[in-house]
C-alpha positions in Angstrom: 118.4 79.5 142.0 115.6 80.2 139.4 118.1 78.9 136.2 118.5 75.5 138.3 114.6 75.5 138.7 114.1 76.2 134.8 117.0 73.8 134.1 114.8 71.2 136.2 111.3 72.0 134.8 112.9 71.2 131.1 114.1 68.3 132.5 111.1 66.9 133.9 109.5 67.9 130.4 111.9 65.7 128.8 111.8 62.8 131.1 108.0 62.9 130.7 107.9 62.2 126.9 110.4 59.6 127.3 108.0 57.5 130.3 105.4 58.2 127.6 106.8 56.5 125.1 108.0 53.3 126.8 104.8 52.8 128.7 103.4 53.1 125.0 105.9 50.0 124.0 105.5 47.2 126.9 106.0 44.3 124.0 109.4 46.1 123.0 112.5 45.3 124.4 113.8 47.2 127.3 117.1 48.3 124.6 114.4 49.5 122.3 112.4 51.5 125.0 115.5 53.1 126.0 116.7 53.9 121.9 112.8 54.9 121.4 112.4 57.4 124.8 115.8 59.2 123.4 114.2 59.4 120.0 111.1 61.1 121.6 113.5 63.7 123.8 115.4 64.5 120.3 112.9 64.9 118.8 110.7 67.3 120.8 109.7 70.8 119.8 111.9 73.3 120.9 109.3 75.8 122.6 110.2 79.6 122.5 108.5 82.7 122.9 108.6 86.6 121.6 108.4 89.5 123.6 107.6 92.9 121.3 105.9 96.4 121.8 102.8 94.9 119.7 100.4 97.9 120.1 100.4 101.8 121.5 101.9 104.5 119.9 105.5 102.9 119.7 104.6 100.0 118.5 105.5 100.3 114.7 108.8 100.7 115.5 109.4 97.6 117.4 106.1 94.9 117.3 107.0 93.8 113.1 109.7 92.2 114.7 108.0 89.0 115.3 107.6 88.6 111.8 111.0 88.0 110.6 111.5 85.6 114.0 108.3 83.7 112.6 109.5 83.7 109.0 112.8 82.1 109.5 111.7 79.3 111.8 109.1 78.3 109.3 112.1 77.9 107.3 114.1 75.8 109.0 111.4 73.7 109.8 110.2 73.0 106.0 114.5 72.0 105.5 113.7 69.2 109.0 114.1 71.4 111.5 117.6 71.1 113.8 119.5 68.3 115.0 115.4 66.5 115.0 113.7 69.5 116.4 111.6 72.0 115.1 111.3 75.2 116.8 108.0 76.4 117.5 107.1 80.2 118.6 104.2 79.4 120.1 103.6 82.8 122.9 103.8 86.2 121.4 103.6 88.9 124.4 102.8 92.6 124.2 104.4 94.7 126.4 102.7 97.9 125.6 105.7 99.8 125.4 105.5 99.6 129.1 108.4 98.8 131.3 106.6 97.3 134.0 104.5 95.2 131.8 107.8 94.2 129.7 109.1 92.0 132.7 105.8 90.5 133.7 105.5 89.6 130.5 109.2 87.8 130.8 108.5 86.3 133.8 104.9 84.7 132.8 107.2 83.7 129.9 109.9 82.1 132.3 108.2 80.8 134.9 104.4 80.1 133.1 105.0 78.6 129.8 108.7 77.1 130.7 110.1 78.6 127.1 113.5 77.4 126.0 114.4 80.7 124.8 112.9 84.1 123.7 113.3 85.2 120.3 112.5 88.8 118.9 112.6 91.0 121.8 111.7 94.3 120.0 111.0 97.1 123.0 112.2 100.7 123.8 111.7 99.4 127.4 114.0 96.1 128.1 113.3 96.1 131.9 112.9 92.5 131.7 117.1 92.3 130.8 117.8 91.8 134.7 115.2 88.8 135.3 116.3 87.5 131.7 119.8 87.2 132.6 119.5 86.0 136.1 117.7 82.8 134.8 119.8 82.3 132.4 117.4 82.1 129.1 118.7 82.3 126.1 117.7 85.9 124.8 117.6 87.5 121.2 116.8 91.0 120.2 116.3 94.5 118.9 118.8 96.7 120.8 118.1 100.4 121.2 119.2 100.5 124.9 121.8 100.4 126.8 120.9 97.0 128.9 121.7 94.3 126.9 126.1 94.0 127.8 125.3 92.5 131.8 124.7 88.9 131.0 126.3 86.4 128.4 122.5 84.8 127.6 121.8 88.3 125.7 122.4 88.5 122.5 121.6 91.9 120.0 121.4 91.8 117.2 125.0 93.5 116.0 126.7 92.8 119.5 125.4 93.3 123.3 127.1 96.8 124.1 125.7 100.0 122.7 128.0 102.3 122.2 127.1 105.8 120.4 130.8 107.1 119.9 130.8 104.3 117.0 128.8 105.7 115.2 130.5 109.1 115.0 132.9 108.5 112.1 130.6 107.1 109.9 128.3 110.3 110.5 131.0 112.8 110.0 132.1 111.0 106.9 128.6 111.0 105.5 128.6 114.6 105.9 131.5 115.4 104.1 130.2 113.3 101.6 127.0 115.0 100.8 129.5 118.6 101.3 127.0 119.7 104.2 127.4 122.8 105.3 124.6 123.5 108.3 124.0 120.1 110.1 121.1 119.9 112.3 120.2 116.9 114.9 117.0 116.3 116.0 116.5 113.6 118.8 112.9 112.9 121.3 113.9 114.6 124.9 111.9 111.5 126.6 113.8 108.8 125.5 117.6 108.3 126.9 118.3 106.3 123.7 117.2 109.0 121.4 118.9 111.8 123.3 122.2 110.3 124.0 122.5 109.0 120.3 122.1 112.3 118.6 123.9 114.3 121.2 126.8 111.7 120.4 126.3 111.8 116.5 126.3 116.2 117.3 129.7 115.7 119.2 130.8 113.8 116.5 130.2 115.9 113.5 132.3 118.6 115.6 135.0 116.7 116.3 135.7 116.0 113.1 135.3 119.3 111.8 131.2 119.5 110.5 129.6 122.7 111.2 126.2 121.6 113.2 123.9 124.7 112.7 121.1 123.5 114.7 120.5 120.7 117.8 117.3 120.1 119.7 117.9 116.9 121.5 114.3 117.5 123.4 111.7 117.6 120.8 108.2 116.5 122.2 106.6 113.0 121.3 104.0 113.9 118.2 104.7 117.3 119.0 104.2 119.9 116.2 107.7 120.3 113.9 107.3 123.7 112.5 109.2 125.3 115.2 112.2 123.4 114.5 111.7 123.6 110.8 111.4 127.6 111.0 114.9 127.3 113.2 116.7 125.4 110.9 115.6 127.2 107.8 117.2 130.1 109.9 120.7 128.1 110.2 120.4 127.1 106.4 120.2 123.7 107.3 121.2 121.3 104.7 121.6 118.1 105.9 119.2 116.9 109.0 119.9 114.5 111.3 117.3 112.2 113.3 117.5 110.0 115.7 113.4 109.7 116.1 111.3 106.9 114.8 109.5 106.5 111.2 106.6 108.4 111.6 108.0 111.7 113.4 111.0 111.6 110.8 108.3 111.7 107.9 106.2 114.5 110.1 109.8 116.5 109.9 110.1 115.7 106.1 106.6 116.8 104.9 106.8 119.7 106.9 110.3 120.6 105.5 108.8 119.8 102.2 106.1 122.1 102.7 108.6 125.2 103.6 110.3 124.5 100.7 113.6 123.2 101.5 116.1 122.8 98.5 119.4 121.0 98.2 119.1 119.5 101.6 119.3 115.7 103.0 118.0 113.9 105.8 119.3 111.1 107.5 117.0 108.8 109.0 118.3 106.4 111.6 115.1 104.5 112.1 112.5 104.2 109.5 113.4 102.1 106.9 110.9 101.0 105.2 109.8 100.4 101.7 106.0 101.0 102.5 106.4 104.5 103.8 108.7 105.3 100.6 106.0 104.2 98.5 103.0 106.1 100.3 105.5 108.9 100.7 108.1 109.3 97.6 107.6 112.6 96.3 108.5 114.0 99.8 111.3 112.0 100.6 113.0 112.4 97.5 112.6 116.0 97.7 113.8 116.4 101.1 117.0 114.1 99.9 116.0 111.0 102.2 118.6 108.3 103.2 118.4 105.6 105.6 121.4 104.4 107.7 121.4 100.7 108.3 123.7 98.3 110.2 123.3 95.4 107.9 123.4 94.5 103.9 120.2 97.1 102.5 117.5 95.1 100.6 118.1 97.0 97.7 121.7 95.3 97.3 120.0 92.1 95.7 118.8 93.9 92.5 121.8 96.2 92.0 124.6 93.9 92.8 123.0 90.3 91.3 124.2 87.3 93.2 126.7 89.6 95.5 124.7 88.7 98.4 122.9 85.4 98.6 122.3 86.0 101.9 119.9 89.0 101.7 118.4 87.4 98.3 117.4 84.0 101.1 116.0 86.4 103.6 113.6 88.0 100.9 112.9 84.9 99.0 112.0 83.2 102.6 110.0 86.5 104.0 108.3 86.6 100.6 107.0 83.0 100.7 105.7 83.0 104.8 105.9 86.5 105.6 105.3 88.5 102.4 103.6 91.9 103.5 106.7 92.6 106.1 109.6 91.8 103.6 111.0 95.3 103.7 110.5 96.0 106.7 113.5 96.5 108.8 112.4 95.4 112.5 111.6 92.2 110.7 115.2 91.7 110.1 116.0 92.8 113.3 113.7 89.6 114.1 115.5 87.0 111.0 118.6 87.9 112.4 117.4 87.0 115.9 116.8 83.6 114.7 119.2 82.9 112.9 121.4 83.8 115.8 119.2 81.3 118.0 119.8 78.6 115.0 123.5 78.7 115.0 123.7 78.3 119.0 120.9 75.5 119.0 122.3 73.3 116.1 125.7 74.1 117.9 124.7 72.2 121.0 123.4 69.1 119.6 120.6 66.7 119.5 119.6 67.2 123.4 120.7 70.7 123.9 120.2 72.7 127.0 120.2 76.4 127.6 123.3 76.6 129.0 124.9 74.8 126.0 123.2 77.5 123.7 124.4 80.3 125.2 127.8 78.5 125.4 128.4 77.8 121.8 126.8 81.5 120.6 129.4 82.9 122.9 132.4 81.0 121.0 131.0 82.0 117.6 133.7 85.0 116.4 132.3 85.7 113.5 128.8 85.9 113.0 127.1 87.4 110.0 123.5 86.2 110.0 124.2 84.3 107.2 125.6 86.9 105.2 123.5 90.0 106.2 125.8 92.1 108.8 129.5 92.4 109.0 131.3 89.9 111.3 130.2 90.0 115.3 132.6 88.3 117.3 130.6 86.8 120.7 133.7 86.3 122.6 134.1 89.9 123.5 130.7 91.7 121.9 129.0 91.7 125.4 131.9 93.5 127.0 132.8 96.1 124.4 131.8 97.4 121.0 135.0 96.4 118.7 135.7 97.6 115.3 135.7 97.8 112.6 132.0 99.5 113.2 129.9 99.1 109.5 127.0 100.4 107.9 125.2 101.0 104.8 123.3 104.0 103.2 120.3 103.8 101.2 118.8 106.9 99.2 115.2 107.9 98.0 115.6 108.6 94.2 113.3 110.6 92.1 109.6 108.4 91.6 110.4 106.6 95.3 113.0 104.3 94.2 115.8 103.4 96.7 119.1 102.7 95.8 122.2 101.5 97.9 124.6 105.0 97.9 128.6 105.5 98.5 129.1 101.9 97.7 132.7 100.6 97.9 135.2 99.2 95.3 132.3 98.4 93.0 129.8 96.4 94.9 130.4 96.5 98.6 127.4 98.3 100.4 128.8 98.1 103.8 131.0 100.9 104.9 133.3 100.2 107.9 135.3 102.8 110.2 137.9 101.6 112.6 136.0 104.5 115.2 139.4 106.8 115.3 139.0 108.7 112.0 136.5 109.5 109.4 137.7 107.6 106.3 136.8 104.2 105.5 138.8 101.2 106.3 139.0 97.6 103.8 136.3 95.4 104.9 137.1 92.9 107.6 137.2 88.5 106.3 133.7 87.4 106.1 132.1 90.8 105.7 129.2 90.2 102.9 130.0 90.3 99.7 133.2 88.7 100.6 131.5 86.0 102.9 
């Protein structure tokens, strides 16, 4: 019932403008009101809105989102817009970090300011997936929980279906790389996401044969870290694996830093961020500091020249509208959110519709951002997470500088696993560089 009532509210919008227009033209011929009213509905801005975690204690892992969504509409509308729209973001909601407030938010969204679509949903909470889908708005985000695979009008940003278990080859084989010995895996016991990623990654590491000296899949919000710092000095530790955000991975770092820990990484799996390198590199590089990422790193443009246009538009574009969130990673989360919207919108015409968005995304087999993430293929990514499951690895080098590590056959950053065993597999057809 509500997604007819949307459907109808968007078209009264649209028959509105056109009654403008002819009652604007009463000398013109009737043709030419008719050609001029379907100029007007063509032409219209396409209205969307963002929903983020814009303040509270979570929200620099989720609110910079917006940023990328903004940056990458501006683009398209200084190239004309799509099909005779431009897109305007013109409601940005703050949920708080608050799963209540996260659908109220959606439905003032919905059912107040009639958007089109919403663009950059960056929460821990997506409460608001149910509502969301039920309408049928077409919805773009950040996924870090498990709530995004129900409905085909949801779109993450590397596929609808979160599925830990993918993740466990390219951890193990990480491992093996760096010759760890003692892994520990360090995840916040409030948050299901957290927990049930690192207990995965832990099961992981042992299935394929990684001694894991150390797990504490419970560690408090901002609590203090030298307890588990002491514990895995005691299992000689010497690789660490988090699956807590930025600033509670750099708490664990400075304190490791502080107890003296040598010959030892840590892998981040949120946090990446060129700011808190730069405020932070003596730590980081002495605590061996890499970030895993599920798209082309940033650092790709300047050591692999002209290998991937795609990533050198997203920083030349953030740069130019957007400039103090260009390496930033929940503002990609946000560009590639857009770009997703984009494809789907100019897909369904000059007088698109919801439904026709949602319709053409879902056909799309092989999606890559332009050129940032290896190939998502909408015609089965809300059901199940298919291989081959990619990622890249960026470490913090002596004097904070980052650089793209484990790089394949040259100059390919992303590192893809077919999810049954820990060695890497050729990269799929359109995967960047090759795209």
């Amino acid at each position: 019932m509500m997604r007819r009532r949307h459907g109808a509210l968007a078209a009264v919008a649209f028959t509105t403008a056109i009654a403008l227009v002819a009652s604007s033209c009463s000398n013109s011929s009737a043709s030419n009101d008719a050609a001029r009213g379907a100029t007007a509905a063509r032409s219209a801005p396409i209205i969307v809105g963002a929903l983020a975690t814009l303040s509270g204690a979570l929200s620099s892992g989720f609110g910079d989102i917006v940023y990328g969504v903004k940056a990458y509409f501006d683009m398209v509308n200084a190239e004309g817009g799509v099909n005779g729209h431009t897109i305007k973001l013109q409601y940005v909601v703050d949920d708080a970090g608050n799963p209540t407030t996260d659908e109220d938010q959606a439905r003032n969204l919905v059912e107040q300011e009639h958007v089109f679509a919403i663009v950059g949903v960056g929460s821990p909470f997506f409460s608001a997936n149910q509502f969301l889908g039920q309408t049928g708005t077409p919805t773009f985000g950040y996924q870090v929980s498990a709530n995004w695979n129900k409905y085909p009008n949801l779109f993450g940003s590397y596929g609808s279906v979160l599925d830990y278990s993918t993740y466990q080859t390219k951890v193990a084989w990480l491992a093996k790389q760096l010759h760890a010995k003692s892994v520990a895996v360090l995840a916040y016991g409030i948050a299901a996401q957290s927990k049930d990623a690192c207990a995965a990654y832990a099961a992981g590491l042992k299935r394929f044969g990684v001694h894991v000296g150390f797990v504490d899949l419970n560690v408090g919000y901002e609590a203090n870290p030298i307890p588990d710092v002491l514990q895995m000095v005691q299992a000689h530790s010497d690789l660490v694996l988090s699956c807590m955000d930025g600033p509670e991975n750099l708490k664990i770092a400075q304190t490791m830093h502080q107890y003296g820990f040598k010959d030892v990484h840590t892998l981040w799996v949120n946090g990446y961020d060129r700011q808190v390198v730069a405020q932070n590199e003596a730590v980081l590089a002495s605590t061996g500091t890499i970030f895993f990422v599920q798209h082309v790193p940033f650092e790709a443009v300047t050591a692999f020249p002209g290998k991937y246009p795609g990533m050198q538009q997203y920083i030349t574009e953030m740069n130019k509208y957007e400039p103090q969130w260009t390496y930033d990673d929940i503002s990609l989360q946000g560009w590639i959110n857009a770009a997703q919207f984009v494809a789907g919108l100019r897909a369904a015409g000059r007088n698109p519709t919801q439904k026709a968005v949602v319709q053409a995304i879902n056909k799309e087999t092989s999606f890559t951002a332009d050129g940032l993430t290896s190939p998502v293929n909408w015609t089965t990514a809300h059901a199940v997470a298919n291989p081959p499951y990619c990622g890249s690895f960026v470490e913090v080098m002596a004097g904070g500088r980052l650089e793209p590590v484990f790089v394949q056959h040259g100059d390919q950053t992303l590192v893809c696993f077919n999810g049954t065993a820990d060695t890497p597999i050729p990269l799929p057809s359109n995967t960047p560089p090759s795209s």
